[in-house]
C-alpha positions, -999 to +999 in steps of 0.1 A: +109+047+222+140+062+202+121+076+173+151+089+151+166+054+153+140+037+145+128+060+114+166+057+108+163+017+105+133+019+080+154+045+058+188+024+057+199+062+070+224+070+101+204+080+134+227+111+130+210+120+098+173+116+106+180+136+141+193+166+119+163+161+093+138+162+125+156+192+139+150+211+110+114+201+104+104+208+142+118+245+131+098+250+104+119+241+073+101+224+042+113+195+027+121+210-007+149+232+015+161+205+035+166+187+005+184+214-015+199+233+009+208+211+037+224+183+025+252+184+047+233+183+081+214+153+065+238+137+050+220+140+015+184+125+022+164+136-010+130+145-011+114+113-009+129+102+017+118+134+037+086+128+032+085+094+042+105+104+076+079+132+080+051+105+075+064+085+100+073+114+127+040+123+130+032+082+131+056+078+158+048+109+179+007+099+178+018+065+194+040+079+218+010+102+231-015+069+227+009+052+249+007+077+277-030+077+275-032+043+276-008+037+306-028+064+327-062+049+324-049+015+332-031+033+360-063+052+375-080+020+373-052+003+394-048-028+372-011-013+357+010-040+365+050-035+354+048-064+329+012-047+312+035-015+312+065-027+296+040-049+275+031-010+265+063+003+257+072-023+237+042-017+210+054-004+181+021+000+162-013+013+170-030-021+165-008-041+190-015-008+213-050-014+210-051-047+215-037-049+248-058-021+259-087-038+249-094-059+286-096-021+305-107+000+273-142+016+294-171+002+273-212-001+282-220-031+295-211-061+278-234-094+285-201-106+303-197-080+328-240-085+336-226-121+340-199-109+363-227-087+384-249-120+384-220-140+403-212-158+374-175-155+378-167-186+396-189-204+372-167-197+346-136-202+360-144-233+374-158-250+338-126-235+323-100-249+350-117-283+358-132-297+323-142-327+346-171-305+364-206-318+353-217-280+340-250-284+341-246-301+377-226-274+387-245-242+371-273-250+400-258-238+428-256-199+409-286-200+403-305-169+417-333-139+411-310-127+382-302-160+368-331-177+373-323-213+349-296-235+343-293-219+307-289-184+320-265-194+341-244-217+318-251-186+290-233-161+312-204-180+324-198-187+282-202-151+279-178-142+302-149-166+286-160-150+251-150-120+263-121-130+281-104-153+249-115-123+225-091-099+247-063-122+246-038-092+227-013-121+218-042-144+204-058-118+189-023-105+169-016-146+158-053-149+144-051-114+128-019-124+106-028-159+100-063-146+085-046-118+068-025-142+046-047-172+041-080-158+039-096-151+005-120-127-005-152-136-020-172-111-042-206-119-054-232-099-075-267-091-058-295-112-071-311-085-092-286-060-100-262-079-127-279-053-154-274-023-135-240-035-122-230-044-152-198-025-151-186-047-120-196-079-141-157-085-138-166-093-101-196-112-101-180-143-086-145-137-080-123-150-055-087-137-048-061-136-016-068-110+002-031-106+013-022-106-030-051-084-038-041-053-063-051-018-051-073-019-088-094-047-083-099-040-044-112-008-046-135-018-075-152-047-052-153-020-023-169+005-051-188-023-061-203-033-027-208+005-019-231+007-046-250-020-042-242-041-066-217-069-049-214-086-017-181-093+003-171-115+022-137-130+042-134-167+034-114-188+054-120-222+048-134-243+020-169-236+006-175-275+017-162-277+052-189-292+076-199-267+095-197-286+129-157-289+117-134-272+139-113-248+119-078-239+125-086-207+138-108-224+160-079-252+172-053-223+176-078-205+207-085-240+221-043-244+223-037-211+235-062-216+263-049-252+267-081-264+263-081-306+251-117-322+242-112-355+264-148-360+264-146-346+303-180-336+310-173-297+303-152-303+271-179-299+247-194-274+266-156-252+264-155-266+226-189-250+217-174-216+235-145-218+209-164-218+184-191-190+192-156-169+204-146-176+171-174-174+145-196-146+168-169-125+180-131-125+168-142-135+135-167-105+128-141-082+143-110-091+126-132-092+092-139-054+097-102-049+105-093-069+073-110-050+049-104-019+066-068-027+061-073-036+025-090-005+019-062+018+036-035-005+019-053-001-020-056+038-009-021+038-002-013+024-034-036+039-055-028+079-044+010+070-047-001+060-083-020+090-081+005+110-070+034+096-093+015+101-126+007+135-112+047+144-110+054+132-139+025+152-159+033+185-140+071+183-147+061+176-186+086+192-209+071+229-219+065+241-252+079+269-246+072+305-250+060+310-280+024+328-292-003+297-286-037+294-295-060+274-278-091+252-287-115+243-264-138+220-289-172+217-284-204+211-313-233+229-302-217+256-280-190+262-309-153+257-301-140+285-277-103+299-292-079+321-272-046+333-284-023+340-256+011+355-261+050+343-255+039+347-214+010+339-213-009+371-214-044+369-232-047+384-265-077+376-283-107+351-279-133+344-304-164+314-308-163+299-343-185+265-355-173+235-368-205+229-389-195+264-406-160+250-418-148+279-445-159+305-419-136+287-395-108+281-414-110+322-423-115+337-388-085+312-372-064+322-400-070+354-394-062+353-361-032+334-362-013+357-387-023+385-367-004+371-334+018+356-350+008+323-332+034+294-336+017+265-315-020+252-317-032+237-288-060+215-289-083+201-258-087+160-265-129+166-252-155+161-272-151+166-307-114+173-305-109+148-334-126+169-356-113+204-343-078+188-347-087+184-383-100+214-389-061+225-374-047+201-398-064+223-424-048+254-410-011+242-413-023+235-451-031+269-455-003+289-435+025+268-445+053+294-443+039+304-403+060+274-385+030+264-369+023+227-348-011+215-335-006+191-306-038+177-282-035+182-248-056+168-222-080+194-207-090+177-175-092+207-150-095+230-173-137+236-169-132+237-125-104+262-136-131+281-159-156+282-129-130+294-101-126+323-082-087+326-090-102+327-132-128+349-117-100+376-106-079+368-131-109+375-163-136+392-146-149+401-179-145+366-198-172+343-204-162+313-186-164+292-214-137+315-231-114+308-202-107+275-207-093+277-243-075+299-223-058+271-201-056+251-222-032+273-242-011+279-214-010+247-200+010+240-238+032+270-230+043+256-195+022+229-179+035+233-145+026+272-140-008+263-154-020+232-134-010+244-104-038+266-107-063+233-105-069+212-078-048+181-083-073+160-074-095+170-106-063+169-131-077+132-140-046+113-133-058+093-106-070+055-102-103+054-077-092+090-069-128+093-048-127+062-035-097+066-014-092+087+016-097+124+003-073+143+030-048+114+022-050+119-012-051+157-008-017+155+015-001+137-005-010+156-039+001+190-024+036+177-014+038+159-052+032+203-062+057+214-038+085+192-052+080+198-088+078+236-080+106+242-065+128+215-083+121+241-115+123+272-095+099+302-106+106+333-123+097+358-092+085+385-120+068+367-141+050+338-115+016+340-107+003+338-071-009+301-072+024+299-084+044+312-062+023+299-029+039+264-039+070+279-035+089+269-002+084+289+029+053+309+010+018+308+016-013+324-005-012+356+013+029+361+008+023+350-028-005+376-035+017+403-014+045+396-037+024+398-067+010+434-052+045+445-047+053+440-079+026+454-098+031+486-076+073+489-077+076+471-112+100+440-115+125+427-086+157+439-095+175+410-075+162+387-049+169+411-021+141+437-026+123+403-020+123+417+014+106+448+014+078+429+009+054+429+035+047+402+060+080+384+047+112+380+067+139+363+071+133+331+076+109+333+047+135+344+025+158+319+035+130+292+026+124+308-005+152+328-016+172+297-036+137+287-057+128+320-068+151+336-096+153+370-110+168+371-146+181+402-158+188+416-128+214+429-110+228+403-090+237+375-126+233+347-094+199+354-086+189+336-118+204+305-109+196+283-083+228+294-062+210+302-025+222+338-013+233+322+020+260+306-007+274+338-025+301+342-002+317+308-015+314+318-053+327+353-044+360+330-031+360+313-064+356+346-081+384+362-066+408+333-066+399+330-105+401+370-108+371+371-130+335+384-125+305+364-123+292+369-155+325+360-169+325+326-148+285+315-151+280+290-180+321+285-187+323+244-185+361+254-192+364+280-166+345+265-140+362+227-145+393+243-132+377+252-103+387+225-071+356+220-051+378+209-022+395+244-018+362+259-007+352+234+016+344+253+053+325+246+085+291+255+068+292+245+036+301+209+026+313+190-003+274+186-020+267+221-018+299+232-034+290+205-061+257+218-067+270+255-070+294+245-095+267+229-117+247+255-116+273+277-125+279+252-151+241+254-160+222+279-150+186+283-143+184+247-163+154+231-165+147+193-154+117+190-174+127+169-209+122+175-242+093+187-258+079+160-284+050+161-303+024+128-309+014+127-347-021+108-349-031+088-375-051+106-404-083+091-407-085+070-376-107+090-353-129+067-339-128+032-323-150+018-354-118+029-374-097+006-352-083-025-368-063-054-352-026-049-364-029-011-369+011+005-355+000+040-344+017+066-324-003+081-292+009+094-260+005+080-223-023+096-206-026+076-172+002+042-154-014+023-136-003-008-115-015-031-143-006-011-167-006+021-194-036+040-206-026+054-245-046+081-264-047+075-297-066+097-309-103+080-308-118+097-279-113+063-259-077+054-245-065+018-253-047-004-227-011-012-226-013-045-200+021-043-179+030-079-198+030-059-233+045-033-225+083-045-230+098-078-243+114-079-209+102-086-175+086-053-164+078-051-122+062-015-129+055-001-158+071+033-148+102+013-157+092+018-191+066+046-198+052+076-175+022+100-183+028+123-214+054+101-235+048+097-268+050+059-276+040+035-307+018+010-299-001-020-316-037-026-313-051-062-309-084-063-299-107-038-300-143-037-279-165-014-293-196-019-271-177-018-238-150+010-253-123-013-245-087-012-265-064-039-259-024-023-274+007-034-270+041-020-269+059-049-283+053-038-316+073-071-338+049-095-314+024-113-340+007-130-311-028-116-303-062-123-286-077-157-294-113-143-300-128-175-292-126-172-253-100-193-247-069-178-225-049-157-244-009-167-252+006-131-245+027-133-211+049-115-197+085-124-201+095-144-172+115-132-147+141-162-127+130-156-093+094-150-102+089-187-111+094-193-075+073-168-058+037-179-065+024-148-046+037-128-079+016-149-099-018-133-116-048-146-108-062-162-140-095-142-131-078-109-131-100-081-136-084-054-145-064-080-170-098-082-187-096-050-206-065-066-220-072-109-220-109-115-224-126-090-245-151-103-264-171-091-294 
């Protein structure tokens, strides 16, 4: 198996490319610095694709080692035969691998090999090669102390062809795909539970393609039947099909066996074996394997949901550093305020009440002129609606401080408050206290603040504990790596969880570089990074080009420039005659600059490129521009929703099917993928991603199952026919869609429910 072609074949890449990419990765480079640094060796593979080639690496490899595992056990058993080993190497999944290992897979003992003991054998054979042999005639002669009827006998020699069609790897891989993509899944409700189920009541008799079922609705029936509340089942054939029918599946083992009913003596005998192989054996089996596959593809699906809305909420555009409060609302236990300064160092906390309004409105103000606080950052938890009124109030009354009051979303923020990085960080803060205080920082700069969280409990997710939790945890930890180092970290201001995400670091170098620095004050250039203990070169090289030191003494150390690179802007320098500090952020000076002149054996034409935009540019930030949602005064809860109301909100969650909104109402509304543009929309990341600020239309509005129905398409008068009849909102039609009825929606859809048949 040539694993860098075939990876190369999947990535549209050159074999040349993925070899270098593999090289590197078996030496301990991270994908971040392969995809910065070593664009040349790989001929430019980004990020994504490294991750995908790393995925399938480790795929590939695990195969390669199941193949050798599986050739020598068929080989100490002596049945390897040259075409069973070629058979072998030709398997280019797990499943195909499996399947012809199947027949000498050591098991317990099956019914067929008792047969087998019992003499049975010949029995079998016979029936199966000469239809015309009387079987009950024939079963007499085997009979015997073990077999002691003609049943037994005839029983074991059926056994023993079960087992032998059911091991058939090409049969088994023909009735795997045809089941795959014709067989539907049927999901029922448990007599008894359709009250305490009633959030699955979407599913209470729904039928859907398997093959064309969304990740959503999958692992809702899977949740569903976890719980309890549904049953699932494969159907392949009509509801109303006789029973005594032959199915297709059933025909297509008969034909691979070459098995004819002629009405020869042992035809119905070998018919009746088709069936039980069928329905008893490869059915149950390959049921299992379907929904195990559904379950690993909706996993797949939902975490890179998971992990997409993730990226885009951790590379958010900052506020900035300016003096924040924070308010973590709350009615009985008061609402907890922290005021944290331009860098996020805690300043002042305090506990105020919103049933004690004036007293409030008095102690913030207070606090606010005193640190001069600029930005009021509000968690959207319970009774945020009124603590962002309260705020309102506060701009009122301090109109000449500049001050804005913008919700965030505080998921995280309470396992922050509880952990033992908040713990060392405040060992003498009430815990309550130190969430306002994340939730202040995470306004300032949401990257250097979530990365303190678990990703998994940031809230972003679909089914997040549903799916497969290292899976999920995998692939949330590489989403942190890439948005870390695609915005680099101040080295003297980072915190440790910080910095671990940094390439080449861990926890340990992180805190040791933290220590160093508290000790020895600031880095003075990138370096001293080295006199830290425990990291060497090759860490440094990892690291160096993410980790910038403004102010200091080197000007390129705050840019993204790697040190390996200097060398090459010192040529530019000199051939310009100018200094550095003269050169960085000239777009006059630097466009005279002619990347081709400094072209060598090591450095190519991309890295020259990149050094010359970050010259251009330095330290830039990718995140956007920070924008501010103003909610609607007055509309706080859904009872204040109307059909027809235009407000402005911001995208908490994208799903497959669609945009979550908050508006403001303690409930987010749904933006259905067909609303969300007046033009054909194939994912809605086309149009929104988690933490734009968008306008949106309401049209229906659920109050007793907290459902909001919005749209995007804001000049669209058509809404939600609130008699129960199907609703005339579609999405615009795309040309080749009207051909592909595998793109079409299932009229029972779900998920579509919170958006086409809400019901008062």
């Amino acid at each position: 198996m040539n694993i860098s072609q075939i990876i190369a074949t999947e990535l549209g890449a050159q074999e040349t490319q993925i070899q270098a990419a593999i090289t590197l990765l078996d030496e301990g480079a991270t994908v971040p610095f392969i995809a910065r640094y070593r664009k040349e060796m790989t001929g430019g593979l980004d990020d994504t694709q490294l991750r995908t080639l790393a995925d399938r690496l480790q795929y590939l490899r695990e195969l390669l080692e199941r193949k050798a595992t599986v050739l020598k056990s068929i080989e100490e058993q002596g049945k390897l035969t040259p075409e069973l080993a070629q058979q072998i190497e030709d398997c280019d999944n797990k499943t195909a691998l499996e399947d012809l290992y199947l027949p000498y897979k050591p098991k317990r003992r099956t019914k067929a090999q008792i047969a087998r003991e019992n003499g049975l054998q010949d029995l079998a054979d016979t029936l199966f090669r000469q239809p015309e042999t009387d079987p009950e005639t024939f079963a007499q002669s085997f009979l015997n102390e073990q077999v002691p009827d003609i049943k037994s006998a005839l029983d074991g020699a059926r056994a023993i062809l079960m087992e032998q069609f059911a091991e058939d790897a090409e049969l088994i891989g023909r009735l795997r795909e045809k089941l795959w993509h014709e067989a539907e899944i049927h999901a029922q409700v448990i007599d008894g539970q359709q009250e305490t189920g009633e959030k699955f009541k979407d599913y209470f008799d729904h039928r859907e393609a398997i093959a064309r079922m969304p990740s959503h609705r999958a692992l809702a029936i899977l949740r569903g039947r976890n719980e309890g509340v549904l049953q699932a089942a494969l159907k392949y054939q009509p509801d109303e099909t006789p029973i005594t029918e032959q199915s297709e599946y059933e025909k297509i083992i008969a034909q691979h066996f070459g098995l004819q009913d002629k009405n020869r003596p042992a035809d119905k005998w070998l018919r009746d074996t088709v069936r039980l192989t069928w329905r008893a054996k490869i059915f149950l089996s390959l049921e299992l394997e379907a929904f195990s596959k559904l379950k690993e593809l909706a996993d797949t699906d939902a975490i890179t949901v998971f992990a997409k809305n993730l990226k885009d909420l951790l590379l958010a555009a900052p506020a900035g550093r300016l003096p924040t409060l924070g308010l973590d609302p709350g009615y009985r236990n008061g609402v907890k305020c922290a005021v944290v300064s331009d860098t996020g160092k805690l300043l002042d906390t305090v506990i105020v009440y919103l049933h004690q309004e004036n007293n409030m409105l008095q102690t913030l103000s207070a606090l606010i002129k005193k640190h001069s606080v600029k930005l009021i950052a509000i968690g959207n938890g319970t009774a945020s609606r009124e603590t962002d009124k309260v705020a309102g109030e506060l701009l009122k009354l301090l109109p000449n401080m500049g001050l804005h009051k913008i919700v965030v979303s505080e998921a995280g923020a309470s396992i922050y408050s509880a952990s033992e990085l908040a713990a060392a960080e405040f060992p003498d803060l009430d815990v309550s206290l130190r969430g306002a205080v994340s939730i202040a920082r995470r306004l300032q700069d949401p990257l250097a603040e979530l990365v303190k969280i678990d990703p998994k409990s940031i809230g972003v997710g679909q089914y997040q504990h549903d799916v497969n939790q290292s899976a999920l945890a995998k692939s949330l930890d590489a989403v942190v790596e890439d948005c870390v180092n695609a915005v680099g970290v101040d080295v003297n201001t980072a915190s440790a969880p910080l910095l671990a995400r940094i390439s080449g670091l861990n926890q340990t170098l992180a805190k040791n570089i933290v220590a160093y620095r508290d000790e020895h004050g600031a880095f003075p250039n990138r370096k001293t990074l080295l006199k830290v203990p425990r990291l060497g070169e090759k860490t440094f090289e990892q690291a160096a080009g993410f980790l910038r030191v403004l102010g200091g003494t080197e000007p390129l150390d705050a840019s993204a420039v790697h040190p390996e690179a200097y060398p090459v802007v010192a040529k530019m320098l000199a051939k310009q005659g100018i200094t550095a500090q003269e050169l960085i952020g000239k777009r006059e000076l630097i466009s005279q600059i002619k990347a081709v002149d400094f072209i060598d054996e090591r450095f190519g034409l991309p890295t020259i490129m990149d050094i010359l935009a970050e010259l251009e540019k330095p330290n830039r930030d990718p995140r956007g521009e920070f924008k501010i949602a103003s909610f609607a005064e007055g509309v706080n809860e859904i009872s204040d929703l109307e059909v027809g109301m235009i407000l402005e909100g911001v995208v908490s969650n994208v799903a497959n099917f669609g945009a979550f909104v908050d508006i403001g109402v303690h409930q987010d509304g749904l933006v259905h993928i067909s609303a969300l543009s007046n033009r054909f929309v194939s994912d809605p990341r086309e149009v929104v991603k988690a933490g734009d600020v968008v306008k949106v239309k309401v049209l229906e509005v659920d109050a007793a199952r907290k459902r909001i129905a919005l749209s995007m398409r804001l000049d669209d008068d058509k809404t939600i026919e609130k008699s129960g009849e199907k609703r005339d909102f579609r999405q615009p039609e795309k040309s080749s869609r009207q051909n592909n009825p595998r793109e079409k929606q299932p009229q029972n859809s779900a998920m579509a429910d919170a958006f086409a048949k809400l019901k008062r």
